[in-house]
C-alpha positions, 0 to 999 in steps of 0.5 A: 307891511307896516301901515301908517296914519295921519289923524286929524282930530278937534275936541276938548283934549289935547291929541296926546291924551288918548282917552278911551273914547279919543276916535270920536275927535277924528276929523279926517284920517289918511292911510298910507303903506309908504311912510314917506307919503305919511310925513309928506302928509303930515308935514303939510297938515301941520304947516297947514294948523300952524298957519291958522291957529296961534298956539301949538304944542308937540308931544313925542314928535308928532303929537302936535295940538293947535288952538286958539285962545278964543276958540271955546265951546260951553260945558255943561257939566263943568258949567265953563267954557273949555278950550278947542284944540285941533290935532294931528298924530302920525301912527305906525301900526297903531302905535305912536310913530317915534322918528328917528334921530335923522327924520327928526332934524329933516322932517320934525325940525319945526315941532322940536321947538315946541315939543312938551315931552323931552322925557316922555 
């Protein structure tokens, strides 16, 4: 049975990036067996990011980053201000979740305008 999450994430890079240490950005996760409740989730999570932050870009459908402009925080290494982003991912099995072409123009149709990765 396949297990599907919706992760909510707020950090320095964007959700698409998955760098080594990436879980340390999760702020909230919810596990479901029924993919319909896992898009139901994520789609309402989105509404939700979109709502409150001004800029968003997507990633392979469901890699969706949300931020700010004035939302920093002070790096001391870099000696700068960097950007906040607030995330959300849809995984399957511990993989990207990849709609296909039907849950894409039902279910993802707000993300396709901003998705960043017709190629990827």
């Amino acid at each position: 049975m396949a297990k599907f999450q919706v992760i909510v994430t707020k950090g320095e890079y964007e959700p698409w990036w998955f760098f080594e240490d990436w879980e340390k950005d999760i702020e909230s996760s919810f596990a479901y067996t029924e993919k319909s409740d896992a898009i139901s989730q994520y789609q309402v999570l989105a509404t939700e990011l979109m709502e409150n932050y001004p800029n968003s870009a997507v990633k392979k459908n469901v890699l969706l980053a949300t931020w700010s402009e004035d939302e920093t925080q002070y790096c001391e290494e870099c000696d700068d201000d960097i950007q906040t982003f607030h995330g959300l991912i849809l995984l399957v099995d511990e993989s990207v979740y990849e709609p296909t072409p039907d849950e894409l123009a039902t279910y993802f149709s707000f993300n396709k305008r901003l998705d960043l990765s017709k190629d990827a």
